[in-house]
N, C-alpha and C positions, 0 to 999 in steps of 0.2 A: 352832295359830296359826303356829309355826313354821315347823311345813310348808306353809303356805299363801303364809308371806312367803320361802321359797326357791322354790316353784316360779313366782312372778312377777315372780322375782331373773331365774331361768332363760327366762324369758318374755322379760324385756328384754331381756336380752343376747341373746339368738339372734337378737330384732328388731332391735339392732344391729345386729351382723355382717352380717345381708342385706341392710341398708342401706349397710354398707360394699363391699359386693360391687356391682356394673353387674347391670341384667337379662343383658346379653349380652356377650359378650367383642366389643372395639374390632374394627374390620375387619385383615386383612392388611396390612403398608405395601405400597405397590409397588414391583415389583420395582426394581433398577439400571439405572439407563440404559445404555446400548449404549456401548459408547469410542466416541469420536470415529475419523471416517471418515479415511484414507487417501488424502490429496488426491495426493502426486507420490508415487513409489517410491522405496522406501531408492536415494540414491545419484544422485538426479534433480539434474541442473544448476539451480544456483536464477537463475540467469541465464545467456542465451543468448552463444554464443560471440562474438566478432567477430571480424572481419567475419563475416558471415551467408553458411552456403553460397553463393556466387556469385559474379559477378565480385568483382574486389578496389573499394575504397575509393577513389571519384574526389578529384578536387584538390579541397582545402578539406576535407577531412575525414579525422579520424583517430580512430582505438581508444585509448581509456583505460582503465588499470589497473580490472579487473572488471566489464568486460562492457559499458562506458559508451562513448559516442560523441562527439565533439566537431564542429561544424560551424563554421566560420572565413567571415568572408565578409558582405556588406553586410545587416543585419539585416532582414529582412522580407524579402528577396529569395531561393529558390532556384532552382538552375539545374536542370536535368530528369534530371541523372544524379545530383545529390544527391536531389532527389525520389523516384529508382527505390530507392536505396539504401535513404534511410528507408523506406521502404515493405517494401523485405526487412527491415528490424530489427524493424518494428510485426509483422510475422509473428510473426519469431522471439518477441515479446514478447506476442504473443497467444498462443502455446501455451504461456508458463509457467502454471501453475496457478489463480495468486494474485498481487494485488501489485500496488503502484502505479509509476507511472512519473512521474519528475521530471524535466521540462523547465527548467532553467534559463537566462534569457537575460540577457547583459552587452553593452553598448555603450558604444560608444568616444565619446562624445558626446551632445550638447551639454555640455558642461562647469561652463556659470552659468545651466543651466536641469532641474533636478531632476525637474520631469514633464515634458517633453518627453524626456529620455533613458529615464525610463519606460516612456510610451508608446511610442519607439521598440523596446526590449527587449521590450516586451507583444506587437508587430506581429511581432518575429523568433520567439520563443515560438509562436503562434498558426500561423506558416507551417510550423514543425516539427510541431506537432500537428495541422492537417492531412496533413500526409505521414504520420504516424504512423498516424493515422486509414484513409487509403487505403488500409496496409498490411493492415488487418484488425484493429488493436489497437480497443480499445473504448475512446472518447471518458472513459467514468467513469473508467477507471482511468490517466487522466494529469491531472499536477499541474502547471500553470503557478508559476513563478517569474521577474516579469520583474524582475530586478538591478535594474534603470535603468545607471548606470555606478558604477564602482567602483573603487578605485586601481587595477588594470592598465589602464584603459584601452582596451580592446580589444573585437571586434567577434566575438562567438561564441557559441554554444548547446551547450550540454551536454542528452544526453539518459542519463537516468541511472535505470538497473534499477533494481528494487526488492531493497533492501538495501546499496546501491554509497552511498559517501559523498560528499559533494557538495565537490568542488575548490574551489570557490568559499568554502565553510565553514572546509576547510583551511587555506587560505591566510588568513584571516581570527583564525586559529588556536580555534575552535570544535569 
């Protein structure tokens, strides 16, 4: 009797254990993903120089600390040598890699009309982003910012690489 009630001691427990055991071992994980690709080369300018290989910078326009651009001048209006210009920067700014472009526009007026100096800033914004566009840059990677008007006062477009910090923010002390 004895050995009839250890051998179906031994009976459970083995049916245990291969109950505790899977019929089959879980599949392999998959492997590692790949690192991330290699977009510019050690050392690659993360914004383009200015001025842009070529002639120099027409009237109304000047070079800002890191790569950015400043246009001066009646909002919504360019002249055709500031047109050719941006047009070499939207180059230079279509062979960085990656990366967005910010158009900021500020106007000198209306003063006691809050969206009309908007909407004027939106029209100066919008004429730079076309020129930018002619250049070759690609429409998705530019950011409109139109100001309206702001304590300086004044009548100008910032075009500002990606990474460059916005003057406009500065002076605001942000």
């Amino acid at each position: 009797m004895r050995r009839r009630a250890a051998l179906v001691l031994l009976a459970c427990a083995g049916s245990a254990r291969a109950q505790d055991l899977p019929a089959e071992l879980p599949p392999e994980p998959p492997p590692a993903p790949p690192p991330p690709p290699r977009l510019a080369p050690e050392g690659a300018p993360l914004a383009p120089s200015v001025p842009p290989d070529g002639p120099p910078l027409p009237p109304g326009m000047t070079a800002l600390p890191g790569g950015a651009l400043r246009v001066a001048g009646a909002p919504g209006r360019l002249d055709p040598a500031q047109s050719a210009a941006l047009a070499a920067f939207g180059r230079a700014l279509a062979a960085l890699p990656a990366g967005r472009v910010a158009v900021e526009a500020q106007v000198s007026g209306p003063i006691n009309d809050a969206s009309m100096a908007r909407r004027a800033s939106l029209s100066a914004a919008q004429a730079v982003k076309a020129a930018l566009v002619a250049g070759g840059l690609d429409p998705t990677r530019i950011d409109l910012r139109p100001l309206g008007r702001v304590g300086a006062g004044v009548d100008r477009v910032d075009v500002l690489p990606p990474g460059v910090a916005s003057p406009a923010a500065e002076a605001r002390g942000r």
